[in-house]
C-alpha positions in Angstrom: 0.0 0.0 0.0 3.0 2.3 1.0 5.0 1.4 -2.2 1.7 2.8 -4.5 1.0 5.9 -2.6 4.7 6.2 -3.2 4.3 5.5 -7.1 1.5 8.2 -7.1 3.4 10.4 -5.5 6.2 10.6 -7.6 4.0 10.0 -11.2 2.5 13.5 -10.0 5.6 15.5 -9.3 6.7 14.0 -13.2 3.5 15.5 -14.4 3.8 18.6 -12.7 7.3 19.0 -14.0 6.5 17.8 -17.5 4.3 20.9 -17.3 5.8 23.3 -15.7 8.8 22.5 -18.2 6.3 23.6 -20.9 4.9 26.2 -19.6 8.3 27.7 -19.1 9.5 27.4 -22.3 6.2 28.2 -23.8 6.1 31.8 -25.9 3.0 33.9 -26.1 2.0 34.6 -29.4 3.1 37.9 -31.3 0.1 39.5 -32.6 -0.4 43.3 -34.0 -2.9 45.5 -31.5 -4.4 48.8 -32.2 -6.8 50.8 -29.4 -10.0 52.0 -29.7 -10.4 55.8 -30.2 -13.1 58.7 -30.8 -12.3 60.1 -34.7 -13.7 61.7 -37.2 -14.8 58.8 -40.0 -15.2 59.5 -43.5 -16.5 57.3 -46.2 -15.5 58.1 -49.6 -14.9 56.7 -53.5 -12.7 57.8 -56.5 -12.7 58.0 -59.4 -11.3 59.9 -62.7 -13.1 62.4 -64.7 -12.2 65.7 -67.0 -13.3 69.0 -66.8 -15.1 70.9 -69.2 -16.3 74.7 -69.1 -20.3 75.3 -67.7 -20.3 78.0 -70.4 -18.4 77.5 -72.9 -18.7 79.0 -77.2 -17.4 77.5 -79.9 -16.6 79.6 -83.3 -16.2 77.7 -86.9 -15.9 78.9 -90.2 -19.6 78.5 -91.8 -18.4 78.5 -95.8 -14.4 79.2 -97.5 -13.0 82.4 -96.8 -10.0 83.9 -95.6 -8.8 86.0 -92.3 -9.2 89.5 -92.7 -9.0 90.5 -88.6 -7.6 89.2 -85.5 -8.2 91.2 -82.9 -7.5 88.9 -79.7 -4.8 86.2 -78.3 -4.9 82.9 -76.4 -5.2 83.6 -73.0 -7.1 87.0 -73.6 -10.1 88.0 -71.3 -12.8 89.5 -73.3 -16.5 91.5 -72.4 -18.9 90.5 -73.8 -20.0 91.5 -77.2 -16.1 92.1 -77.8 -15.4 91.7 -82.0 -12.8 88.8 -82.0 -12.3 87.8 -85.6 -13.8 89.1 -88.5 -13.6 86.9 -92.2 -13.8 87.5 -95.5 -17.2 88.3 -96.2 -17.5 88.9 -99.6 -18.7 85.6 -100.6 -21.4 85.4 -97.8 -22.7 89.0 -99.2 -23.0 87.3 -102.7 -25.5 84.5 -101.1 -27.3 87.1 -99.3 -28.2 89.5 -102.2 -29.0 86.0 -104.4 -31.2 84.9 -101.7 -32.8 88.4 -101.5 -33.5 88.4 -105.4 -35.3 85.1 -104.9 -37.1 85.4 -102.4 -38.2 88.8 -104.2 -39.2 87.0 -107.0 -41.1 84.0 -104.8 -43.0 87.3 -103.2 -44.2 88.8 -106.4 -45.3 85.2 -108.1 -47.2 84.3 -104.4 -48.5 88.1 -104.7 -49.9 87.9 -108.3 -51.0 84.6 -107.6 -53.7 85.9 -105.1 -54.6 88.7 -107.4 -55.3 86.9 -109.9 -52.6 87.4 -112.2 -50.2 90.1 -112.8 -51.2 93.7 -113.6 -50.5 93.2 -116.8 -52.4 89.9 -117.4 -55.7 91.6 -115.1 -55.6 94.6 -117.8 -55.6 92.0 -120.6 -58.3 89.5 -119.2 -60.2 92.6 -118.3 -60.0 94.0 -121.9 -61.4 90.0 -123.2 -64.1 90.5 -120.6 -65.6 93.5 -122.1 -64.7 92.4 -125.2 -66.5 89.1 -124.8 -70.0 91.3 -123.1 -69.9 93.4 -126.1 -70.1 90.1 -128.4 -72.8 88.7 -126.2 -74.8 91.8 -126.5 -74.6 92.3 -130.0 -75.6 88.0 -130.7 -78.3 89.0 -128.1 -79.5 92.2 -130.5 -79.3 90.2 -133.7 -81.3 87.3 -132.4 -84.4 89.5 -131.3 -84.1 91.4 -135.0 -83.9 88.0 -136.7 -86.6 86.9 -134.5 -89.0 90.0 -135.3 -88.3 89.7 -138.6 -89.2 85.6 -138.8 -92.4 86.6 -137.2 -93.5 88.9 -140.1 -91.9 86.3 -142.8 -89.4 88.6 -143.6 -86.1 86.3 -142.1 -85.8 82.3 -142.6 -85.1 79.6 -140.5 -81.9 79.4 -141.0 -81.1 82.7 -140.5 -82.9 82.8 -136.7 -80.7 79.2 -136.1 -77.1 80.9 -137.2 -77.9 83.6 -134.7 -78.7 81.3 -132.1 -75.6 79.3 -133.0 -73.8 82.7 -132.6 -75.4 84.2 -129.1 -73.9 80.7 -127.3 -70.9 81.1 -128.6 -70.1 84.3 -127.7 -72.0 83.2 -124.2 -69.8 80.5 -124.1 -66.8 82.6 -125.0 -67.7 85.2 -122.1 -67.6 82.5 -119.6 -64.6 81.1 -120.4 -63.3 84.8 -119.6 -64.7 85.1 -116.1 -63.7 81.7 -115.0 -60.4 82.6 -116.3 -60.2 86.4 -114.1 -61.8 84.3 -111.0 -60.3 80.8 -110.7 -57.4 81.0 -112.9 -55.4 79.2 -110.6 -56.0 75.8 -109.1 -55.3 74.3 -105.6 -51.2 72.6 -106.7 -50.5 76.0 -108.0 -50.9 77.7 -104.8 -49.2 74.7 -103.1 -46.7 75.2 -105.1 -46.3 78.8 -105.1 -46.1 78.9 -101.5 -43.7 76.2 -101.0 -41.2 78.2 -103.4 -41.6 81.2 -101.2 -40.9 79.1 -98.0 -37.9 78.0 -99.8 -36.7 81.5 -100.7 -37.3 82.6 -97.1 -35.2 79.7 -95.8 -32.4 80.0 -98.2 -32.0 83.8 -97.2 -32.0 83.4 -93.2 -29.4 81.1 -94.2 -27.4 83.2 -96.0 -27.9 85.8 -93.5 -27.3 83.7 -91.1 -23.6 82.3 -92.6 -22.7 86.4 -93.2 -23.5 86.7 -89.1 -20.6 84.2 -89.0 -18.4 86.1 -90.7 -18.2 88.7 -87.2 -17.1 86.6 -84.4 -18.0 88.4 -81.2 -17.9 87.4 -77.5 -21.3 86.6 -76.4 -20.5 86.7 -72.2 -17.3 87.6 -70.8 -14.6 85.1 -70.8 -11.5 83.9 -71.9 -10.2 82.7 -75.4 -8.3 79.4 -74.7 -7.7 78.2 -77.7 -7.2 80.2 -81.0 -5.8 77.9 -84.2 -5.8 80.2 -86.7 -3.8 83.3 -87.6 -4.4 86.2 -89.9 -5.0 85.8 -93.5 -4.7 82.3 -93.0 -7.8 80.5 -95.7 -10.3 79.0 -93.6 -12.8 75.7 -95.4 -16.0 75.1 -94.1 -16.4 74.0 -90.7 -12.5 75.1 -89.6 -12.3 75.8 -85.9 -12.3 79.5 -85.4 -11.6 79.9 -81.4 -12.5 78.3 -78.3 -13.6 80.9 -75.3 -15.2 79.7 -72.2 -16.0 81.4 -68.6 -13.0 79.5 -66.4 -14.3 80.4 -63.2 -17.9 78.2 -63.9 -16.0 74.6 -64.2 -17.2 71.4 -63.8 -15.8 67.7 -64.2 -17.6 65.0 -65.9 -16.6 62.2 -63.4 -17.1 58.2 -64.5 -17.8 56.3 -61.7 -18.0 52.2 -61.8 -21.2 50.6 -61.7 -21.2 49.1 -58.5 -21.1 53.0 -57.2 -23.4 54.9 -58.8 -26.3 54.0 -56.6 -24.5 55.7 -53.5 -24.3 58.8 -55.7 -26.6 61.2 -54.5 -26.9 65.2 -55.7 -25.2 67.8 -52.8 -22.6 65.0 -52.3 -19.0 67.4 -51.4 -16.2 66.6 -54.1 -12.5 67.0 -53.8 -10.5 67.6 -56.9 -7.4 67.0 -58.0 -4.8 67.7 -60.6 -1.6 65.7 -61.2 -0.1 68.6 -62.8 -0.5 70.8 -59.8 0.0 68.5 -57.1 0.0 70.8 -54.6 -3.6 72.2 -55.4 -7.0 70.9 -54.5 -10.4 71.9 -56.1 -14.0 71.5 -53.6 -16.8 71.3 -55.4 -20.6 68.9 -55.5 -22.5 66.6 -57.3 -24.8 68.7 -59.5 -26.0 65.4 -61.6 -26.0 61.8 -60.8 -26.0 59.2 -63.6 -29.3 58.2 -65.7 -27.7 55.2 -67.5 -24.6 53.0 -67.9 -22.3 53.4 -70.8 -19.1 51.7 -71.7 -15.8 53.9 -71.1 -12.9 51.9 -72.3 -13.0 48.6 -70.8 -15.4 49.8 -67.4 -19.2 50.2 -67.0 -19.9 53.4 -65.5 -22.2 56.1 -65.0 -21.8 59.7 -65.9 -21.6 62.6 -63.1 -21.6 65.7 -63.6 -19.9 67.7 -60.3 -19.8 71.3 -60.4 -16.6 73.4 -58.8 -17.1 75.6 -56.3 -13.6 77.5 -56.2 -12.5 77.3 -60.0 -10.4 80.6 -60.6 -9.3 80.3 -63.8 -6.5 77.6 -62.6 -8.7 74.4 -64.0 -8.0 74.6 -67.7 -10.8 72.9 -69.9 -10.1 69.1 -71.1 -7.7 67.9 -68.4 -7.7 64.8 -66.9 -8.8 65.2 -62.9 -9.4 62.7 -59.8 -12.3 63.0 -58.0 -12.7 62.3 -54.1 -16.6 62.0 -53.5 -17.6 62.4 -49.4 -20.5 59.5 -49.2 -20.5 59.9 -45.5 -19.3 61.7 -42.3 -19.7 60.6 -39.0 -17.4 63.1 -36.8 -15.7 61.9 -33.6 -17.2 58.1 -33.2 -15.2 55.3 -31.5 -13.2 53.1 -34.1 -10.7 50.4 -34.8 -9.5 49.6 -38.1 -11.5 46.9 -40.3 -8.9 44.1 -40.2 -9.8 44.1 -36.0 -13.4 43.1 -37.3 -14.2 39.1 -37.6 -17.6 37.7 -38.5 -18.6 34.4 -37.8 -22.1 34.0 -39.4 -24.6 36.9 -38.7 -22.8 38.0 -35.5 -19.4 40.9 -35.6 -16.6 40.4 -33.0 -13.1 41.3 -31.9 -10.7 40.3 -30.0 -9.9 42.4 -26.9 -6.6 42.3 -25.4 -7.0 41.5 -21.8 -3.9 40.6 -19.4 -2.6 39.1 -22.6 -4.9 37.0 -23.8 -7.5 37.3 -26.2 -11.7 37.6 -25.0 -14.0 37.4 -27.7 -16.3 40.3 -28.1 -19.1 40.4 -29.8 -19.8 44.5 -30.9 -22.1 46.4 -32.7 -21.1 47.8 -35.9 -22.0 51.4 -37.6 -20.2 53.0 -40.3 -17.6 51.8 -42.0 -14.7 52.5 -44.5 -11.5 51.4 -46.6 -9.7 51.5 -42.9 -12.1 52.0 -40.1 -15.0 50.8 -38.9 -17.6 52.3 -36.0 -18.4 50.5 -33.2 -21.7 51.3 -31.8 -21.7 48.5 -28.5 -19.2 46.5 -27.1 -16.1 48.2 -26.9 -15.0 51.7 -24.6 -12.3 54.3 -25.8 -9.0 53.0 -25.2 -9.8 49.0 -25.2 -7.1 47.3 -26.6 -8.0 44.6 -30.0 -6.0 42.4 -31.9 -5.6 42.9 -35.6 -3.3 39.8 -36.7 -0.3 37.3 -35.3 2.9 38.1 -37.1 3.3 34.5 -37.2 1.4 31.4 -38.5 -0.9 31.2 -35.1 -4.6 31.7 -35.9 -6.2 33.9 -33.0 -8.6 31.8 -30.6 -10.2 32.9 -27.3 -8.2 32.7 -24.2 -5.2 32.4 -26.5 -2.2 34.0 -24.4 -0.4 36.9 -27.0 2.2 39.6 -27.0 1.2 43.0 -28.4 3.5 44.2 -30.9 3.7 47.3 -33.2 
């Protein structure tokens, strides 16, 4: 009995050495920490875009010509109303004075047409029409005579018949001659008439118009930022002229992805930037959010339009900017960064540091971004979580760690 009280004895001081061995040589595992803290968190997305004026004019050459005045540089501010360029008009003044003659001409055919005729064919139809009375009457007078004269046996048949034959000729004649002074034109000749005069009216506001474009003026005040051509140079048809633009109303035309469009949403703040000015930043909003998806290069996206509120003539037109949209800002709110946050099924945790080891706590989760995320309930400023180990360890509760940096 003495010898296995004495066997117990000593298995349990081997055990107790076996582990106290272990546990003395056992090392905690190294894993990163970060504390909770009150900050500001922001959500945001990016994306690229290019900026183009708000009011912006364009000048081309309407028809061939030549420049006869420039009267302004590149980079020149302007009033509006100021005369820029002026072209060779002489060509333009040709078309006008032809369209004028035409549509002169369209004016007096439509005119005659609803008079009846020119003055010269009224007078003649006029003269026919008394003319053709006259005959009537006189048909009409030799009728009754022959008549009278029948009665007392003193004219034939014959004679009465011929003066019959007569009196509706001249009749007929007569009416021929009114309808002709009353409907001498029919229904497709007014149609056509007209449609000649509309075309004559067009051709000459055209003309008009293309002479207009001959005298480039400023219509607002602005700046000319791009000015191709030079004087005398020979212009064709449709040659850019200038480029002017008001560079202090800007705004980009941002293409965000597809997956976030829907958390676009008009007022949304916008930070711009520049890569050729690095040192500069534009603020501006979301005037416009997308209304479909188109393809831009190899991405789905949706156009934005974002209007600047600081442009001062230091955004030039056509560059290539990045924009910074503000989704959401939830100032001074206890965080941790995201990689603290685990998830096992419908239930958010961390890991709080506690004496060195790790206790599971379950939080409540608000907003969240690329780094941070808010925790609503569960954790108090300055609580200690573990992001990662450094080594190969995966992180279990109760599991004893060092905190490193």
């Amino acid at each position: 009995m003495r010898t296995v009280l004495w066997t117990a004895g000593v298995a349990a001081v081997v055990v107790a050495l076996i582990f106290g061995i272990r546990s003395l040589l056992h090392e905690d595992t190294p894993v990163r920490v970060a504390v909770a803290t009150y900050q500001d968190l922001v959500s945001t997305i990016s994306t690229n875009g290019k900026v183009e004026p708000i009011q912006a004019f364009e000048a081309h050459a309407a028809s061939a010509g030549t420049v006869q005045k420039l009267l302004v540089r590149e980079g020149q501010h302007v009033t509006a109303g100021t005369l820029m360029v002026q072209l060779d008009d002489s060509g333009a003044l040709a078309r006008v004075a032809t369209a004028r003659a035409g549509l002169a001409g369209a004016k007096g055919s439509f005119q005659d047409m609803s008079q009846g005729g020119s003055q010269d064919e009224r007078i003649s139809i006029a003269g026919d029409l008394n003319r053709s009375r006259l005959q009537v009457q006189q048909a009409q007078l030799d009728l009754s005579t022959l008549q009278q004269l029948q009665a007392k046996g003193a004219a034939s048949t014959s004679e009465v018949s011929a003066a019959q034959s007569r009196l509706a000729t001249a009749q007929a004649n007569m009416d021929a001659v009114q309808k002709r002074s009353t409907a001498r034109f029919a229904a497709s000749d007014k149609t056509r008439i007209a449609a000649q005069l509309a075309d004559n009216q067009a051709g000459l506001l055209a003309a008009e118009k293309n002479l207009a474009f001959a005298i480039v003026r400023a219509p607002f005040a602005g700046i000319v930022y791009s000015l191709p051509i030079r004087a005398y140079e020979f212009l064709n048809p449709g040659d850019e002229i200038l480029r002017m633009a008001d560079l202090n109303r800007m705004q980009v035309r941002a293409y965000f992805d597809e997956p976030d469009v829907g958390k676009l949403v008009v007022g949304q703040k916008v930070r711009v930037t520049w890569d050729a000015r690095p040192n500069r930043a534009w603020h501006g909003h979301i005037v416009h959010t997308p209304s479909t998806i188109i393809s831009y290069g190899t991405r789905n996206v949706g156009e934005c339009l974002i209007a600047i509120d600081d442009a001062a003539e230091d955004l030039l037109p056509n560059t290539n900017v990045n924009a910074l949209v503000t989704l959401q800002e939830n100032p001074h709110v206890l965080s941790v960064p995201r990689e603290a946050l685990r998830t096992q099924g419908t239930q958010n945790f961390v890991y709080r540091v506690v004496k060195n080891q790790l206790v599971k706590t379950p939080v409540d989760v608000g907003a969240v971004n690329l780094t941070l995320v808010q925790i609503v309930h569960g954790l108090s400023e300055h609580d200690t979580v573990a992001l990662n180990a450094t080594n190969s360890d995966d992180l279990t509760p109760g599991l004893s760690v060092k905190p490193v940096q």
